[in-house]
C-alpha positions in Angstrom: 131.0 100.3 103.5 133.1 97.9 102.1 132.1 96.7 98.6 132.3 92.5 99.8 130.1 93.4 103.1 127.6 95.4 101.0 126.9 91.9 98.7 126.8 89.8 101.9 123.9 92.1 103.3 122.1 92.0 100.3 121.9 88.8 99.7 120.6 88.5 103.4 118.0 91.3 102.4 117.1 89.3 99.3 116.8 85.8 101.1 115.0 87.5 104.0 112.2 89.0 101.5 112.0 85.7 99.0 111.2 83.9 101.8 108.3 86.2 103.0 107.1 86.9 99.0 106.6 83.4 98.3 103.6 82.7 100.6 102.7 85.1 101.7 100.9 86.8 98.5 99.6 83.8 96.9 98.1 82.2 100.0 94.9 83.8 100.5 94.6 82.9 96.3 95.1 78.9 97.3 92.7 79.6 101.0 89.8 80.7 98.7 89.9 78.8 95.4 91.5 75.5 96.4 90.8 74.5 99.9 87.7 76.8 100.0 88.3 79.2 103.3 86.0 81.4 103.8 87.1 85.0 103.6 86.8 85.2 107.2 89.0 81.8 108.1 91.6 83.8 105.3 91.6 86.8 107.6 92.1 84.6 110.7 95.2 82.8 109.1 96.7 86.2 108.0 96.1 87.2 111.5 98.5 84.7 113.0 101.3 87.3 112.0 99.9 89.6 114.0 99.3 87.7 116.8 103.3 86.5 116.7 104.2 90.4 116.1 102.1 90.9 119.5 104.6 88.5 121.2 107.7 87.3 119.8 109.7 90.3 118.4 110.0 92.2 121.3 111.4 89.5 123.4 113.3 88.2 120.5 115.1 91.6 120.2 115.7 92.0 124.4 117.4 88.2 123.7 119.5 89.7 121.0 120.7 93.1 123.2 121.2 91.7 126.5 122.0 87.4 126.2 122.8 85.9 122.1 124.5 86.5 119.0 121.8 87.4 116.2 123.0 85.8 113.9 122.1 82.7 115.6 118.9 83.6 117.1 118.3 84.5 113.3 119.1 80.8 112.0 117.5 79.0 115.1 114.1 81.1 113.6 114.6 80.6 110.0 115.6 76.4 110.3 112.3 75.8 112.6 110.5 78.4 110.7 111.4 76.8 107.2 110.4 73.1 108.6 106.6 73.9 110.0 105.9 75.8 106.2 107.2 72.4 104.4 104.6 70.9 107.0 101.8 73.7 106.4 101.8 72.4 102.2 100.3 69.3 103.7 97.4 70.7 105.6 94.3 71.1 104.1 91.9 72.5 106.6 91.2 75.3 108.5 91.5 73.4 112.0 94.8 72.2 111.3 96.5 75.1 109.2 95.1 77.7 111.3 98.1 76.5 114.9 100.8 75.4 112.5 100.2 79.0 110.4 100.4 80.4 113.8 103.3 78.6 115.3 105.2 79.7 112.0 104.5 83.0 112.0 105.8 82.8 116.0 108.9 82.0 114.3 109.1 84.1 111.3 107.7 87.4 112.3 110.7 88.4 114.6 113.3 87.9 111.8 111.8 91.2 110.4 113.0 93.4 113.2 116.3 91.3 113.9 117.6 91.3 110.2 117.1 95.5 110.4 118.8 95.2 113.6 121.8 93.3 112.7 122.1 95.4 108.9 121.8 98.6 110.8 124.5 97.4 113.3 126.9 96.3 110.2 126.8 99.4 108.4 128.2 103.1 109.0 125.4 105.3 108.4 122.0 103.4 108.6 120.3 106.4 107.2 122.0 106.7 104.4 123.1 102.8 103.7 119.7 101.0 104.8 118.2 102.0 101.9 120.4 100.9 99.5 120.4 97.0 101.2 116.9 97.2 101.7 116.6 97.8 97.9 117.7 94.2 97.4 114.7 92.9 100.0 112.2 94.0 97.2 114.0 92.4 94.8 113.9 89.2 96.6 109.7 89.7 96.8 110.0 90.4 92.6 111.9 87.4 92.0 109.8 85.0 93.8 106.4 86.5 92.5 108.0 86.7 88.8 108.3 83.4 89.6 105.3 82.1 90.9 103.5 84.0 88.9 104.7 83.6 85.6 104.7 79.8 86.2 100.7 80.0 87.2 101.2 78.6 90.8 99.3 80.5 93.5 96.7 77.6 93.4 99.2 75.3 94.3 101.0 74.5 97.2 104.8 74.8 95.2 104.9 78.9 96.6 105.0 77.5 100.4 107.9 75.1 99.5 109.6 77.3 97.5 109.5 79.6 100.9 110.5 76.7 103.3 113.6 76.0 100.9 114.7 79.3 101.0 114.1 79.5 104.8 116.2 76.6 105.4 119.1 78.1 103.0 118.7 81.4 105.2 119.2 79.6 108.5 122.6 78.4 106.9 123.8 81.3 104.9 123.4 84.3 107.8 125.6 82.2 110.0 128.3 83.1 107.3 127.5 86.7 108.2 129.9 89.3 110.7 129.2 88.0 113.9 126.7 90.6 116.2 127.3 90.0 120.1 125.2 91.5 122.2 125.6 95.4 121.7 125.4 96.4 125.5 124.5 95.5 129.4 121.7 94.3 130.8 119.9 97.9 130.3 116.1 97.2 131.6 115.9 100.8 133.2 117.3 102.4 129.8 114.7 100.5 127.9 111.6 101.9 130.4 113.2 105.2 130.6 113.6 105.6 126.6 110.3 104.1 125.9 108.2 106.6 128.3 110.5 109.3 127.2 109.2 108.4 123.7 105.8 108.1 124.0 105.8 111.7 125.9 107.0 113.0 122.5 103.7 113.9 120.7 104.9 113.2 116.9 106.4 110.0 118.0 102.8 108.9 119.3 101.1 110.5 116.0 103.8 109.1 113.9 102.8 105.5 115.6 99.1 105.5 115.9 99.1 106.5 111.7 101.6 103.8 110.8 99.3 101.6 113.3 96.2 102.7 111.0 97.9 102.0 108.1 97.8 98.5 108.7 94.1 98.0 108.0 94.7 98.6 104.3 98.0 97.2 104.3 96.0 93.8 105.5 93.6 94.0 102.6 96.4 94.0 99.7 98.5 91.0 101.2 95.3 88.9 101.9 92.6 89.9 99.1 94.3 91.9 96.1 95.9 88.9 94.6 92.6 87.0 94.8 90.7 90.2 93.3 93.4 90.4 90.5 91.9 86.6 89.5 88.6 87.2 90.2 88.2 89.9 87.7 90.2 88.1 84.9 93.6 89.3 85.1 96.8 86.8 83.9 99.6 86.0 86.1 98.3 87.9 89.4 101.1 87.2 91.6 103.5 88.6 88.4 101.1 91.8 88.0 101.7 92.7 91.6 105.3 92.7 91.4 105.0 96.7 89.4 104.2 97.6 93.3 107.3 96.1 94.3 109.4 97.4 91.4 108.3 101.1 92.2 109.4 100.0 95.6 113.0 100.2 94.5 112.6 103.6 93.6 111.3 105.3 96.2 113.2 103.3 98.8 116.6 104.5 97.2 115.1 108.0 97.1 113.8 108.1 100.6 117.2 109.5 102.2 116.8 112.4 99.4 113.2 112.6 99.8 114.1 113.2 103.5 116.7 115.8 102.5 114.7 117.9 100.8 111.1 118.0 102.0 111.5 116.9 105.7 109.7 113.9 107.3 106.3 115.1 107.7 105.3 115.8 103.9 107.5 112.3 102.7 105.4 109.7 105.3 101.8 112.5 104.0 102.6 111.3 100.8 103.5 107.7 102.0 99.9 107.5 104.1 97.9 109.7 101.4 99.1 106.6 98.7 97.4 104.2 100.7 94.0 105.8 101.0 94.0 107.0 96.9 95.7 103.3 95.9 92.7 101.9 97.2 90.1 104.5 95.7 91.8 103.8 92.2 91.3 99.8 92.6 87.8 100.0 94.0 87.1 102.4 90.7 89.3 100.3 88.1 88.7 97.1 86.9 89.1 94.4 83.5 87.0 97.3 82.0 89.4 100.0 83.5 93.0 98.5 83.5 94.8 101.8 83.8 93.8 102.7 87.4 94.6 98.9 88.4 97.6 99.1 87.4 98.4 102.8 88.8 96.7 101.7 92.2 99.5 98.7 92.2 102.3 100.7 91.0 101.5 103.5 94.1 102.4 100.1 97.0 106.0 101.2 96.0 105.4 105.1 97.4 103.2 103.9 100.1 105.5 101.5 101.6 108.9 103.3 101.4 107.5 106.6 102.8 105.5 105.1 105.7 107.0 102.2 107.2 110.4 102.1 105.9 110.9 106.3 106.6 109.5 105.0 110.1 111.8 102.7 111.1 115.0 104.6 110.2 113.4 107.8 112.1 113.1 105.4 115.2 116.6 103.8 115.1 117.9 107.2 115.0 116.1 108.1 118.3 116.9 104.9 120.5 120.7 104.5 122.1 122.5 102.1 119.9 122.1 99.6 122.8 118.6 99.6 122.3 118.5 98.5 118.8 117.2 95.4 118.3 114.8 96.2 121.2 113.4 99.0 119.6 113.1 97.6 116.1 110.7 94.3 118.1 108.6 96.8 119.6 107.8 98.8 116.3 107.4 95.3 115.1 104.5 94.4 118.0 102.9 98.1 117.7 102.4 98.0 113.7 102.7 94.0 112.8 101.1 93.0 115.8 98.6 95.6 117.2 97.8 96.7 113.6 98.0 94.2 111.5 96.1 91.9 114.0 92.6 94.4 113.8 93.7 95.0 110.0 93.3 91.2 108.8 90.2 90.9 111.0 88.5 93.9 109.4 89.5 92.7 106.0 88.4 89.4 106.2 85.0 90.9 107.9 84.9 93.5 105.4 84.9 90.2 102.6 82.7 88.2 104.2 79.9 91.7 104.5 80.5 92.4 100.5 79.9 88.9 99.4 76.9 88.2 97.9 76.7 84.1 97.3 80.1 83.4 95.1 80.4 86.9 94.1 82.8 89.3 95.9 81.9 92.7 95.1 85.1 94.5 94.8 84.1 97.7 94.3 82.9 98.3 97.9 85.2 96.1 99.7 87.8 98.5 98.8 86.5 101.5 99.9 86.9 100.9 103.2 91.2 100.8 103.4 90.8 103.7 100.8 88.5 105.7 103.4 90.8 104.5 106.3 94.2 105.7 104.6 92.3 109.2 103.9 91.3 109.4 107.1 94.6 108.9 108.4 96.6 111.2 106.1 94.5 114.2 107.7 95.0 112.6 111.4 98.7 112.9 110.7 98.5 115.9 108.6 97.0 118.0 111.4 98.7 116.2 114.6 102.5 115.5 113.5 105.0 117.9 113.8 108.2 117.7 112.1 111.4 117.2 114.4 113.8 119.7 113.5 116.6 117.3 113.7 117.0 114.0 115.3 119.4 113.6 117.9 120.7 109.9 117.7 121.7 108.9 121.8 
């Protein structure tokens, strides 16, 4: 890959991740303590992502293999997207936050799948190369939660601008990017026939049902760890989370060894298995008990790079080329829709059961995504079996 391409991409990774890091942390933080949400009206706004995932990725991805350039489907998103989050830092209640949360997320949630789509059609060996742009994504979510945490913001409505700025700088800048046509015809047969061909494959449907699962406690540390940070005491929240994010970097750029070496069944165990024993640690640590905070924060970086991240590269490599940006929505409406739709419902239910007057009690809440990710470490332990190689069409 040429050495100018690789910045261009990374700075696209790092834009596309600022943008998401900004809000999206701090939010349930500025629901609960300044406009007073309760925690289930938090889980119903986190939910609006899901609800977009179910919807607008997919379609967005058949648009971008069969009709448009991505790169402008990509700014179209990211211009509208940026322009309803300057108007969300105006709302202040749940009846009005709630549609124009939802109608951003609409928006927002297919750039996910359509910036993997366009890196992985830009680059020569998306196994290999992925990784190493993708590094630059978590950098993006460091740098903004550096940011807003080390200036004390999540109370404030500054995060949700800072996101809308970047958004609207993102529409610009990927227009700047190589220009990705439409890879192939109009192939609605090849998409039917790959997808039931697919989902006959019993470690593809394993494989999908555990990353599915996984977004229950996936919910709980976007919408409520940030506020649990504060509620037990802890400085600069949004900063403390970022040690997830910088363990991130590692394990993303050793996921294509990882791979190498052990196969793809034991990396996504120990991906899964991280999110069930994260939880456990967080639920036993505390003020009192630092150490296993801060190890339970520090495992997002394993969890994340061995589940969903080893997931998507396994699936472009079984999908024709033609497919691509299809492929990459669909995950998107399975996991961010399906998944993380039930996940921020059962978190914010899971809240709402453990709260006794003011008082969250921690403890309990979070051994319910620690049970779950257990639980679905053995599911996949016992079901999945490990492709002996994968066959790209």
């Amino acid at each position: 890959m040429q050495t100018t391409l690789y910045f261009r991409l990374a700075l696209f990774q790092f834009l596309q991740f600022f943008i998401w890091g900004s809000w999206t942390v701090t939010t349930g933080t500025y629901l609960l303590q300044t406009l007073h949400f309760s925690g289930r009206e938090v889980g119903l706004v986190y939910g609006t992502t899901a609800i977009a995932a179910m919807v607008s990725p997919f379609w967005a991805g058949r648009l971008a293999d069969q009709h448009f350039r991505l790169e402008r489907i990509l700014a179209a998103l990211h211009f509208t997207g940026g322009l309803l989050m300057f108007a969300l830092s105006t709302v202040d209640t749940f009846a009005f936050f709630y549609p124009v949360m939802l109608l951003y997320a609409i928006c927002y949630m297919p750039t996910f799948a359509l910036s993997t789509a366009m890196t992985f059609h830009n680059i020569p060996e998306p196994a290999r190369d992925y990784p190493r742009l993708r590094v630059w994504g978590t950098l993006g979510w460091i740098a903004t939660g550096l940011c807003v945490g080390g200036l004390d913001l999540e109370t404030t409505t500054l995060p949700m601008r800072l996101s809308a700025t970047a958004s609207i700088f993102q529409s610009i800048y990927v227009l700047s990017l190589p220009s990705t046509p439409p890879p192939g015809k109009k192939e609605t047969n090849s998409l039917w026939i790959t997808g039931k061909d697919l989902l006959r494959d019993r470690s593809f449907l394993v494989l999908l049902i555990a990353l599915t699962l996984i977004c229950i406690p996936n919910a709980f540390y976007y919408s409520f760890v940030n506020a649990y940070l504060k509620d037990q005491g802890f400085k600069n929240a949004a900063a403390m989370m970022s040690i997830g994010q910088a363990t991130e970097i590692a394990f993303v750029l050793l996921l294509p060894y990882a791979r190498r070496y052990f196969g793809l069944k034991p990396v996504i165990l120990m991906g899964v298995s991280a999110w069930g024993i994260r939880y456990l640690l967080l639920s036993w640590g505390g003020v009192d008990l630092p150490i296993l905070v801060w190890i339970g924060l520090a495992m997002h970086g394993l969890a994340w790079a061995f589940t969903a991240l080893a997931g998507q590269i396994y699936i472009d490599e079984k999908v024709p080329v033609s497919l691509r940006s299809t492929a990459q929505g669909f995950i998107a409406l399975i996991i961010s829709g399906v998944g993380a739709f039930f996940g921020s419902l059962i978190a914010g239910e899971v809240v709402n059961w453990h709260t006794a007057g003011t008082k969250i009690l921690w403890p309990y809440v979070w051994l319910v995504p620690g049970g779950v990710g257990i639980f679905t470490a053995l599911f996949f332990a016992l079901l999945f079996r490990s492709p002996k190689h994968v066959k790209k069409n």
